[in-house]
C-alpha positions in Angstrom: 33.0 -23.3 5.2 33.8 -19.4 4.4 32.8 -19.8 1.1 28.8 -21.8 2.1 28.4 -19.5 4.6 28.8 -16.5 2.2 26.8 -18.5 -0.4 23.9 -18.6 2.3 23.9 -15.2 3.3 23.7 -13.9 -0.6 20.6 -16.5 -1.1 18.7 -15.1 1.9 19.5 -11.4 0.6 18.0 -12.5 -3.0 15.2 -14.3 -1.8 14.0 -11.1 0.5 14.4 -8.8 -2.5 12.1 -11.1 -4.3 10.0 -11.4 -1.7 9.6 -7.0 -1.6 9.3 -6.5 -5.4 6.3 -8.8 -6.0 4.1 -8.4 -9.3 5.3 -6.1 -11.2 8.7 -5.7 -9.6 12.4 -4.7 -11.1 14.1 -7.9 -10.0 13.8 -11.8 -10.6 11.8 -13.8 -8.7 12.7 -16.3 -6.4 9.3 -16.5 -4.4 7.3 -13.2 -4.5 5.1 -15.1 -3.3 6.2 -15.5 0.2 5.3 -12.9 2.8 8.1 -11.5 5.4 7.3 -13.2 8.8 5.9 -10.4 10.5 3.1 -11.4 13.3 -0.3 -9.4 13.0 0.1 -7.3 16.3 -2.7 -8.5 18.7 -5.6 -5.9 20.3 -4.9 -3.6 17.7 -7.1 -0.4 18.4 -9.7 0.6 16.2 -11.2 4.6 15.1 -14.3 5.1 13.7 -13.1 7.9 11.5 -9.7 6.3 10.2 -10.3 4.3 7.1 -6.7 2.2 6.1 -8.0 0.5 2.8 -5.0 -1.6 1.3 -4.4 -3.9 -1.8 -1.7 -6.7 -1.6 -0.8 -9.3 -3.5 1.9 -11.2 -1.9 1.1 -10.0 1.6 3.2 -7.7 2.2 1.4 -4.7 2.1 -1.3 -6.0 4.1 1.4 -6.6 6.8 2.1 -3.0 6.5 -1.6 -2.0 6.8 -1.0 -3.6 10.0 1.1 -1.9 11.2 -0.2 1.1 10.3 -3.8 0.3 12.4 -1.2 -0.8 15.5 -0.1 3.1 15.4 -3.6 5.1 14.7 -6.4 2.7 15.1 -8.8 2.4 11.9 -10.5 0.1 10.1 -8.9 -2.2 7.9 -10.5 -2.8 4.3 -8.8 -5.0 1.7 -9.7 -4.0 -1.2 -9.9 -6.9 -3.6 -10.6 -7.8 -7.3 -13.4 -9.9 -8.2 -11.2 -12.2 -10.4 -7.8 -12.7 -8.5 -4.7 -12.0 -9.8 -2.3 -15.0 -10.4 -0.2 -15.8 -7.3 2.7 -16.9 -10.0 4.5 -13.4 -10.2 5.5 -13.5 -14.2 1.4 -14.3 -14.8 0.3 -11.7 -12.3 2.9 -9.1 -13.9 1.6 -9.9 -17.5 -2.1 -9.0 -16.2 -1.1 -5.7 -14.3 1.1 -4.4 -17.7 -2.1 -5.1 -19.7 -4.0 -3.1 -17.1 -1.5 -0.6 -17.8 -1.6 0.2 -21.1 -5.3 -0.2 -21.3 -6.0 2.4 -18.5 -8.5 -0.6 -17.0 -10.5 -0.4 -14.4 -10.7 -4.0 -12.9 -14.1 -5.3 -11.2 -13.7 -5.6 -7.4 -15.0 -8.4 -5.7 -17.1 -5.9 -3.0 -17.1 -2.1 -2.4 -17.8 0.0 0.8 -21.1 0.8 1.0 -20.8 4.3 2.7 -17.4 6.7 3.4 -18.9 9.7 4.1 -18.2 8.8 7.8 -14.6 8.3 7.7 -12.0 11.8 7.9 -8.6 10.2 6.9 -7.9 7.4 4.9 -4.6 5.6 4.6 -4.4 4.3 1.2 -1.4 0.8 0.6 -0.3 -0.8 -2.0 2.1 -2.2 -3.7 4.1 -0.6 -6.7 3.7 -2.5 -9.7 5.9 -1.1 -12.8 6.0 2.6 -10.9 2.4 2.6 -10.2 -0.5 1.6 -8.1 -2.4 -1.4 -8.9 -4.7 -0.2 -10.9 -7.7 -2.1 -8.9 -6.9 1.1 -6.3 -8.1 3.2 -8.8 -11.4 1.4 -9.3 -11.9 1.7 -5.4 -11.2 5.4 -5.6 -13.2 6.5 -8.5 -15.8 4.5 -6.7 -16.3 6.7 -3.8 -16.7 10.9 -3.5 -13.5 11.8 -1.1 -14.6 15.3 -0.6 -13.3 16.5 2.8 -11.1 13.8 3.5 -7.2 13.6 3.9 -5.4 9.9 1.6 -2.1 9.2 3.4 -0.4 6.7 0.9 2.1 4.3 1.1 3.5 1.5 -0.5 5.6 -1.8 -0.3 7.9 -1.8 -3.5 11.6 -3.6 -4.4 13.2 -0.4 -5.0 11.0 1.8 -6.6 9.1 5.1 -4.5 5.6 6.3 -4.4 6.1 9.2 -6.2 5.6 8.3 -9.8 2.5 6.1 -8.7 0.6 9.9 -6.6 -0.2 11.2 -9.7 -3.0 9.0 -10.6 -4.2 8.7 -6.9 -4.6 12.2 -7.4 -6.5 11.6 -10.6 -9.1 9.1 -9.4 -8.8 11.0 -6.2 -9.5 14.8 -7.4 -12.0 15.7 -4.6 -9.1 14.6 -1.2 -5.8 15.7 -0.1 -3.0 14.4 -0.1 -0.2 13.9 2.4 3.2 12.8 1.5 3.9 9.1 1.0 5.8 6.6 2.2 7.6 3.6 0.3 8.3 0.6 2.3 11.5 -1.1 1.2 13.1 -2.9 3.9 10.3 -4.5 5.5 11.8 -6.7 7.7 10.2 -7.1 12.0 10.9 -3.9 13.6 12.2 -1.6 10.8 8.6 -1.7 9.4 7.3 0.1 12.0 9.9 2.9 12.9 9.8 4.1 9.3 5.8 4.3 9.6 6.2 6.1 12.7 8.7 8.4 11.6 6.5 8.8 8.7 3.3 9.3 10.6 5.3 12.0 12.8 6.6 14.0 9.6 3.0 14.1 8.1 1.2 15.2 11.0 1.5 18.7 10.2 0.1 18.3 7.0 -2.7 16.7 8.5 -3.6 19.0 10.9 -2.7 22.1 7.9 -6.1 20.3 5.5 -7.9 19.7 8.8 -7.7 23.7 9.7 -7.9 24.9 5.9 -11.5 23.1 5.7 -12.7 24.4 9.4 -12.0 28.2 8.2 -13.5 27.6 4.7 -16.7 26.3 6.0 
């Protein structure tokens, strides 16, 4: 009985780091495919001038944009690609590395029409071989960011953000940037003290760009 019930315990621990990696990840996958149970919080408040644009794939990240919007407000935007990636992990990972090495810039499905109204934007997605899905980029380039503070964060397996900044920076020249945040353990209730501990830690640096701009003006 010892011995099943330790066999359990180690399947359940796979199957959740498959579930967190996703395309693109460092482990195997068992079903990447299969969102952690984590119910959308309900009357979630909104802000006019918060803008939390996210990309997922398996869900997880968009479960994280959640819970971002249940702790400032915002507007949620998914941003998504006019042709969908695979939901089969190994075919979605073979796209993304492709994307990679050609530096491509895939076609999204629909863009925002105007930003200019929105002051901080909380930027998710998920980190697929060290980087950012490179439909983020496309998203990015598409819009001028002048003025405007990009929180980032990510869901990833075991990788952090910080390899993936450096081309949010890129296709992102005109904004500043806060400090990410990876999301590893995403499990009901973790999730959202690391956002608020991250949200707490960043608020300087938020309120440091917002008082830079008011004095250069």
């Amino acid at each position: 009985m010892q011995k099943i019930k330790k066999y359990l315990l180690l399947l359940a621990g796979i199957m959740l780091v498959a579930v967190i990696s996703g395309c693109g990840g460092n482990y195997a996958v068992v079903d990447e495919n299969k969102p952690v149970p984590i119910t959308k919080p309900s009357g979630l408040p909104t802000n006019p001038k918060i803008l939390i644009a996210y990309f997922s794939h398996s869900g997880n990240t968009e479960l994280a944009a959640w819970q971002v919007q249940a702790a400032v407000g915002g507007e949620l935007l998914a941003i998504k690609t006019a042709e969908p990636y695979p939901k089969d992990g190994q075919d979605c990972g073979v796209i993304a590395k492709q994307e990679l090495a050609e530096n491509k810039r895939p076609l999204l499905a629909a863009n925002l029409s105007d930003i200019s109204r929105y002051e901080t934007i909380f930027l998710g997605y998920p980190i697929w071989y060290k980087q950012a899905p490179l439909a983020v980029r496309t998203f990015l380039e598409a819009h001028d960011f002048s003025g405007k503070v990009i929180l980032p964060f990510c869901t990833s397996g075991s990788d952090g953000i910080e390899q993936s900044l450096a081309a949010i920076r890129e296709s992102a020249a005109q904004a500043d940037m806060t400090t990410g945040l990876a999301l590893h353990d995403i499990g009901n209730g973790k999730m959202q003290r690391l956002i608020t501990s991250w949200l707490e830690g960043v608020r300087g640096e938020v309120d440091a760009f917002n008082k830079k701009r008011a004095s250069d003006k």
